[in-house]
KEROBA-697584 format. One line per 4 residues: for each residue x, y, z of N, C-alpha, C, O. Coordinates in steps of 0.001 Angstrom, whole numbers. Example, Ala and Ser with C-alpha at 12.3 -4.5 7.8 and 13.67 -1.06 7.14 Angstrom:
# KEROBA-697584
13190 -5690 7800 12300 -4500 7800 13200 -3300 7800 14236 -3319 8465; 12850 -2250 7080 13670 -1060 7140 12900 30 7870 13409 1138 8039 $
This chain:
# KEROBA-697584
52181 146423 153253 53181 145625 152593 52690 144222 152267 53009 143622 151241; 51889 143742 153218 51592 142638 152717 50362 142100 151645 50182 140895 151468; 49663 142990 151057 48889 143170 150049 49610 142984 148744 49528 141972 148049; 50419 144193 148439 51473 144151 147245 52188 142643 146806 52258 142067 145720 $
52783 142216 148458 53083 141137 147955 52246 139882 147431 52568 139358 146365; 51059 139349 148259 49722 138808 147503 49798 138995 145986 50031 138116 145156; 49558 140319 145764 49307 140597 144570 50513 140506 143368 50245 140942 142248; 51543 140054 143585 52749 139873 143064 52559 138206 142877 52485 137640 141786 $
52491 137492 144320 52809 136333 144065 51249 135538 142988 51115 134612 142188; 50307 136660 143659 49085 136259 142630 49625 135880 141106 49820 134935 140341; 49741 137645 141266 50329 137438 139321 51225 136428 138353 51162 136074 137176; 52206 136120 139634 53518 135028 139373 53167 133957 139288 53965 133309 138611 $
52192 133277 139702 50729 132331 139398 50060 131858 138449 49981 130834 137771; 49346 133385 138623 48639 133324 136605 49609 133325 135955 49520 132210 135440; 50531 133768 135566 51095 133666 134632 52173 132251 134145 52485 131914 133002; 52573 131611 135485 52929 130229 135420 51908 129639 134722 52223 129168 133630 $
50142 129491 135257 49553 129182 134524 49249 128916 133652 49002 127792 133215; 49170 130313 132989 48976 130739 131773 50156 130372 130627 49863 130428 129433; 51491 129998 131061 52474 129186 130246 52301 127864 130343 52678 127257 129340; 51771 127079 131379 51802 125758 131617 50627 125497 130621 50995 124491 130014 $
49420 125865 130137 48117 126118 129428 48818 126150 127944 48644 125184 127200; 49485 127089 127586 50446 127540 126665 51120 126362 125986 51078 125949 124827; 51909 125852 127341 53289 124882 126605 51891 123128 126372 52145 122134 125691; 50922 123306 126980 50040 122103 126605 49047 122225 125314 48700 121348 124523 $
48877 122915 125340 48370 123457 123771 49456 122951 122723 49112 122308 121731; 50341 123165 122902 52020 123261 122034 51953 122319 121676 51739 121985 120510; 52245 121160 123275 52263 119802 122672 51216 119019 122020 51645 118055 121385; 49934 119193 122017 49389 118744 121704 48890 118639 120060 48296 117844 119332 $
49664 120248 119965 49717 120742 118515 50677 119990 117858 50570 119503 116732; 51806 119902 118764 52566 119280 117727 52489 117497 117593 53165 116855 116790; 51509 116905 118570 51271 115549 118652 50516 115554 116848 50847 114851 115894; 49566 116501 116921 48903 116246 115805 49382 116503 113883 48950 116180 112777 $
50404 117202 114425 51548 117151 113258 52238 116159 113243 52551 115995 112064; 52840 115084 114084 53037 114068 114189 52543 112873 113117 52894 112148 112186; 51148 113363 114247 50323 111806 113287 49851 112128 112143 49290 111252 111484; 49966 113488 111623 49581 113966 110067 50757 113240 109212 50707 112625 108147 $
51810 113537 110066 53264 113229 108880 53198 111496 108780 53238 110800 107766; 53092 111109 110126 52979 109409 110195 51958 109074 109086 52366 108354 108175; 50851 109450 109056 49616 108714 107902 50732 109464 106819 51401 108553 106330; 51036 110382 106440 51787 111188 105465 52812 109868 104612 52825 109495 103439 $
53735 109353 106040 55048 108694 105281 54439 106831 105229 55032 105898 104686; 52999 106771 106047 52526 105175 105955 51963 105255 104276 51813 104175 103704; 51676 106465 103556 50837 106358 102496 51999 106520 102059 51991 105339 101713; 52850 106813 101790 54107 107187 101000 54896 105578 101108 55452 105217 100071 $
54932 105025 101804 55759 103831 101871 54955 102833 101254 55474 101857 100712; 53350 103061 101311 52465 102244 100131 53038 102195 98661 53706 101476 97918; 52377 103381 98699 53017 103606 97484 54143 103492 96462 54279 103479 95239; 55003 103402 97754 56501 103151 97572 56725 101559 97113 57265 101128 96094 $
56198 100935 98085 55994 99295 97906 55242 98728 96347 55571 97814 95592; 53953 99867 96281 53303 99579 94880 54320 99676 93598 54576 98764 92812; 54817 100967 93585 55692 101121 92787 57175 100379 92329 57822 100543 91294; 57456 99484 93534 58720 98641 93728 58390 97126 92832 59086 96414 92108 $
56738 97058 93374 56169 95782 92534 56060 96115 91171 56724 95251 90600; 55676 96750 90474 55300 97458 89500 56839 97373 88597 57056 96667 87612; 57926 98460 89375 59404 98391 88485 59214 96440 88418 58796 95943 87372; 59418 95921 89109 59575 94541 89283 59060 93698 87790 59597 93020 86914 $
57106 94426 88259 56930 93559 86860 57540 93970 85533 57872 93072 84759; 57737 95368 85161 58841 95838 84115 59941 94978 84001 60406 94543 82947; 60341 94753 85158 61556 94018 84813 62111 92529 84159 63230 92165 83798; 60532 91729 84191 60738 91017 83822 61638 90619 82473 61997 91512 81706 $
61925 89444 82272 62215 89188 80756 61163 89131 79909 61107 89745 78843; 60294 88390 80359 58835 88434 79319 58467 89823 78740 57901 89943 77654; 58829 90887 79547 57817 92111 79543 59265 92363 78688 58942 92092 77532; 60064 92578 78684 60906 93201 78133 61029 92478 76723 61051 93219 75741 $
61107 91197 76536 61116 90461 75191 59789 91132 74519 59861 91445 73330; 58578 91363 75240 56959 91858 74358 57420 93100 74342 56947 93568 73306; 58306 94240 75063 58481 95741 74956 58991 95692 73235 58229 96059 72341; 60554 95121 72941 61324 94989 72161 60743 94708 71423 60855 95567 70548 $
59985 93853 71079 59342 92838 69701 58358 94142 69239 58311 94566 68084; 57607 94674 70344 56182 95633 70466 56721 96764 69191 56001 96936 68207; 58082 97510 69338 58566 98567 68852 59310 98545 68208 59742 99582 67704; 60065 96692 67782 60908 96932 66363 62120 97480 66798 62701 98178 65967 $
62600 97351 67796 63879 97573 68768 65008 96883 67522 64864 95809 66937; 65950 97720 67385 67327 96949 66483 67509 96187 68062 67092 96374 69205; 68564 95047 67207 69142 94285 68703 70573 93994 67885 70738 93807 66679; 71718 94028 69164 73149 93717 68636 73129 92559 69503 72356 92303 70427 $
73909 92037 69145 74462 90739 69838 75727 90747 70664 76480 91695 70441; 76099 89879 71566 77339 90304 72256 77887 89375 71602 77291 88608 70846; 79406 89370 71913 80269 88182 71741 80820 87664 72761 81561 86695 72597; 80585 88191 74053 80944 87067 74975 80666 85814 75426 81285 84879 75934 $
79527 86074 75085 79191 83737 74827 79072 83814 73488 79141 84676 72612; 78820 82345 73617 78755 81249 72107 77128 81729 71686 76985 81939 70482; 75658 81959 72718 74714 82232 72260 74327 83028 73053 74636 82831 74228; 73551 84157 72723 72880 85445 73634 71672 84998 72938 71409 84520 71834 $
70921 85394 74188 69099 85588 74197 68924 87028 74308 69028 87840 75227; 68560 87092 72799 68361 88289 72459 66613 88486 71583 66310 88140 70441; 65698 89199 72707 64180 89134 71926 64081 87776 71939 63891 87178 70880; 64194 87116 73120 63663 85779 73381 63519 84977 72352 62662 84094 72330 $
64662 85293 71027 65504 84334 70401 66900 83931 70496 67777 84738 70805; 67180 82459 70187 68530 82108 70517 69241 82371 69346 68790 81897 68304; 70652 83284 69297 71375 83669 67786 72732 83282 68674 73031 83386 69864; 73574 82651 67164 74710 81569 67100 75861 82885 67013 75815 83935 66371 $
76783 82397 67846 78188 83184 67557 78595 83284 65736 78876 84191 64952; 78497 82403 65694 79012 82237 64110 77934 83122 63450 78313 84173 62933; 76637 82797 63420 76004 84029 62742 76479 85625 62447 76734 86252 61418; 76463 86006 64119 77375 87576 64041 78873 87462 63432 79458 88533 63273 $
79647 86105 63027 81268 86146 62709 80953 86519 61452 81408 87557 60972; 79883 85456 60578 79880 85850 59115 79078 86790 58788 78882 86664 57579; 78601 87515 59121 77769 88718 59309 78607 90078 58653 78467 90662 57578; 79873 90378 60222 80571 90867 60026 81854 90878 59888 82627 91717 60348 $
82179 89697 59080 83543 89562 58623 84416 89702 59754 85285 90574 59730; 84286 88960 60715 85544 89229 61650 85572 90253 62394 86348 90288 63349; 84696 91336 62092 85181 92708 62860 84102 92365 64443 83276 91472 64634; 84463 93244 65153 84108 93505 66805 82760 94098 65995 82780 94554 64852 $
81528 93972 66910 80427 94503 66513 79847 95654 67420 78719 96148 67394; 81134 96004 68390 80828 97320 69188 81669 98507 68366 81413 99689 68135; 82825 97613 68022 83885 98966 67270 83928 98700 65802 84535 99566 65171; 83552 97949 65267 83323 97380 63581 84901 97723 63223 85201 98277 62165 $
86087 97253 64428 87580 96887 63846 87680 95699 63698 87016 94913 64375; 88488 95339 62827 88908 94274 62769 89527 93594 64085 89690 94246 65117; 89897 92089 63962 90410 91509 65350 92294 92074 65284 93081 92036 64338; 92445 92460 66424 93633 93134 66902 95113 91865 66948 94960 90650 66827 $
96116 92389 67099 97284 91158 67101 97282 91405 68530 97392 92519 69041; 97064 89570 69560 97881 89945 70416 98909 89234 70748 99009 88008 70794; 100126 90517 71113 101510 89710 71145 101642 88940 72646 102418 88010 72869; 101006 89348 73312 101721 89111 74724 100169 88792 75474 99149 88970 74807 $
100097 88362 76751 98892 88311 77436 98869 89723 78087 98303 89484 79153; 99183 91209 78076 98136 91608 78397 97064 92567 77193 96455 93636 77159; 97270 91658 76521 96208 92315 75169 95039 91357 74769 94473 91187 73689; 94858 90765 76047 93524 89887 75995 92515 90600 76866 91384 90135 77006 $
């Protein structure tokens, strides 16, 4: 009887072993997926940063006044101020009034009656 058991608790042994061997392999596997994804999302957040500078310089006004001018862009004018910088020229309210006769230059209607304040 007491052989069998030896040989039981032997086995119950190795085989703890042999999982403890197992589950360290594991981690170590997955340490290195880790630091694959880390260099993964440090090059990705470069990039990310490059690209943020980049929209940035697009955004300028300069770059956008040389885009417009570059391609012959039509330009409308607003009418909510007296002068819009439009293609990094200054154009007069009154220009767009006699232009278009009075009308709105988003809806080309004429100016509306208003009776009351909430038709402003």
């Amino acid at each position: 009887m007491g052989v069998p058991r030896i040989l039981v608790m032997f086995f119950i042994a190795i085989a703890m072993a042999v999982f403890v061997v197992w589950e360290k392999n594991k981690i170590i596997e997955i340490g290195y997926q880790v630091a694959k994804l880390q260099r993964n999302c440090d090059e990705l957040s470069e990039a990310n940063r490059k690209l943020n500078y980049y929209v940035g310089r697009l955004k300028t006004p300069e770059n956008i006044v040389y885009k417009v001018q570059s391609l012959k862009l039509p330009l409308i004018l607003q009418e909510d101020s007296p002068g819009t910088m439009v293609a990094g020229y200054m154009k007069l309210k009154e220009n767009a009034v006699k232009a278009n006769q009075n009308k709105d230059l988003y809806t080309q209607k004429g100016p509306s009656l208003n009776c009351c304040s909430l038709h402003y």
